[in-house]
C-alpha positions in Angstrom: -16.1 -6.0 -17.5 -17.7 -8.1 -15.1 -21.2 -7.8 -13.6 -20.2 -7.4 -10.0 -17.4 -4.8 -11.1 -19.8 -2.8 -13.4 -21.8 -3.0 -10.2 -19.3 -1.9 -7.9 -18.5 1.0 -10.7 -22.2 2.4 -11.0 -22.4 2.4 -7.1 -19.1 4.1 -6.8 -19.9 7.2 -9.1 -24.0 7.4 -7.8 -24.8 10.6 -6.5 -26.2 8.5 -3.8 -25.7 4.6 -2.8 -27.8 3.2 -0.1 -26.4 0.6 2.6 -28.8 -2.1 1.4 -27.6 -1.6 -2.6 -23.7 -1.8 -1.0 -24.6 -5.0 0.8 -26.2 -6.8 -2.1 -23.1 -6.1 -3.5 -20.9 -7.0 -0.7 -22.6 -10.9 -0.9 -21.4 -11.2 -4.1 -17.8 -10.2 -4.0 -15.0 -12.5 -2.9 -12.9 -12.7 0.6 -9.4 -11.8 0.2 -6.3 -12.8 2.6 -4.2 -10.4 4.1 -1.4 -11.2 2.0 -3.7 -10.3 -0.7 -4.0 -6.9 0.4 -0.4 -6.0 1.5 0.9 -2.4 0.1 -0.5 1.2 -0.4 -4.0 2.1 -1.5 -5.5 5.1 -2.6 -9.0 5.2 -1.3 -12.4 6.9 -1.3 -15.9 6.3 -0.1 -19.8 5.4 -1.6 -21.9 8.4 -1.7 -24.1 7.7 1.4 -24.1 10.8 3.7 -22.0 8.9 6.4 -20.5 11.5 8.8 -16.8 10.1 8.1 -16.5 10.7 4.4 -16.6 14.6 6.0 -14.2 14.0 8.3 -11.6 12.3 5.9 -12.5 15.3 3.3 -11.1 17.6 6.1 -7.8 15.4 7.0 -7.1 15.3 3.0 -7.4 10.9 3.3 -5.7 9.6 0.7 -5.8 5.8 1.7 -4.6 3.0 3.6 -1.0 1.7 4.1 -0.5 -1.6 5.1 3.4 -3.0 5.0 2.9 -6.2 6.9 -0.1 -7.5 8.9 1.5 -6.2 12.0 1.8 -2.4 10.4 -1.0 -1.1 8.5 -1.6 2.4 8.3 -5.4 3.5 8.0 -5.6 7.0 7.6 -2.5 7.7 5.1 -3.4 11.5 4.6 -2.3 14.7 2.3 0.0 17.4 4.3 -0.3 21.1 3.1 2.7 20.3 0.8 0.6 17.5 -0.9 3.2 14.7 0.8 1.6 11.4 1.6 1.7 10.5 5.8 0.4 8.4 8.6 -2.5 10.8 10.4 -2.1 9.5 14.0 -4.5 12.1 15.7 -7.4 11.8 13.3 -9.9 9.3 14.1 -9.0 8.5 17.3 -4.8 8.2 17.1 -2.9 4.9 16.5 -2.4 2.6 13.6 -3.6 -0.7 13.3 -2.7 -4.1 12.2 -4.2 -6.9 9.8 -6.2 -10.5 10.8 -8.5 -12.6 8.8 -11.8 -12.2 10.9 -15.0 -13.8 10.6 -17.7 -11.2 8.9 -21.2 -11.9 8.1 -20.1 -15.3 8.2 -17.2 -15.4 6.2 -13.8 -14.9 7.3 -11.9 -11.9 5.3 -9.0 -9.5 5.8 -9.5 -7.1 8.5 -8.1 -4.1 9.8 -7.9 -4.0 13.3 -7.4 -0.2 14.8 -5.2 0.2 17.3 -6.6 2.4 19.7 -10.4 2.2 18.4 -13.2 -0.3 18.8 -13.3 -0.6 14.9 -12.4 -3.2 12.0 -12.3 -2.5 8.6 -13.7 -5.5 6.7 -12.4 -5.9 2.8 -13.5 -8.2 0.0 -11.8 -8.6 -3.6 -13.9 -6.1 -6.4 -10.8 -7.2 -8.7 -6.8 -7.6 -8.1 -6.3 -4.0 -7.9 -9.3 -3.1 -6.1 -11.3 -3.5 -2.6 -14.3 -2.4 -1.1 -14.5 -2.5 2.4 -17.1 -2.0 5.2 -16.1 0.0 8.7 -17.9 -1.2 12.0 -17.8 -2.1 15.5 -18.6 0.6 18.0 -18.2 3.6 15.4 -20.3 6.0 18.0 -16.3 6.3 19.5 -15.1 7.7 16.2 -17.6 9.3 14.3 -20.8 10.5 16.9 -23.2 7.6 14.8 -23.3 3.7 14.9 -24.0 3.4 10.9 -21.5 1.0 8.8 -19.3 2.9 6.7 -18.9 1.6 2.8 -15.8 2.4 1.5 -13.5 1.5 -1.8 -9.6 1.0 -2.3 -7.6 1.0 -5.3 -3.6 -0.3 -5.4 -1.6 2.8 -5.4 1.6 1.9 -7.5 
């Protein structure tokens, strides 16, 4: 296992991670392309008290869809019967669509919402796995303007 994976790893199972522990290890993962990141992923979030790991606890998340760059879907959730679906009322409604964006000054697959002032910035952990880092004007989603550090895993 590779140093930056065993990283990502220990992070991912803390009780706790802070933002400045998840952005050490953000600088030293790789950017990815959008084609890179095409398909479904199962998902889940670092342990640092952000107010949306609550909220996607309480719309059963699941992960992120994303079929082409013009059709991702970011908040594929659980229904009652345990089938997978595109949430489009929680977090603001809409889906969302894929670019390569300039981020911290490198230019990585993004998901750009559709009807929120928010991209989802991913880097390569491994070829089956992503984290990625929420931001833009987050005070419209979630009440607070902290980034949000989140993981993905291919879901095959």
């Amino acid at each position: 296992m590779t140093d930056v994976k065993q990283r990502f790893d220990d992070l991912r199972s803390a009780e706790a991670a802070t933002p400045e522990e998840l952005d050490d290890l953000w600088s030293d993962l790789s950017t990815v392309t959008v084609d890179e990141v095409l398909g479904p992923w199962r998902g889940g979030d670092f342990a640092t008290g952000h107010v949306a790991s609550t909220v996607l606890t309480k719309v059963r998340w699941h992960g992120k869809a994303f079929n082409g760059p013009l059709d991702a879907q970011p908040l594929v959730c659980r229904n009652a019967d345990g089938e997978l679906y595109s949430n489009l009322e929680a977090g603001g409604g809409g889906e969302a669509s894929l670019w390569e964006v300039a981020f911290r000054g490198e230019t990585t697959a993004t998901m750009v919402y559709d009807k929120m002032p928010v991209l989802d910035h991913f880097k390569k952990v491994d070829d089956a796995t992503l984290m990625g880092i929420m931001n833009g004007k987050l005070d419209s989603a979630f009440g607070i303007s902290d980034l949000y550090y989140f993981w993905l895993e291919r879901d095959v």
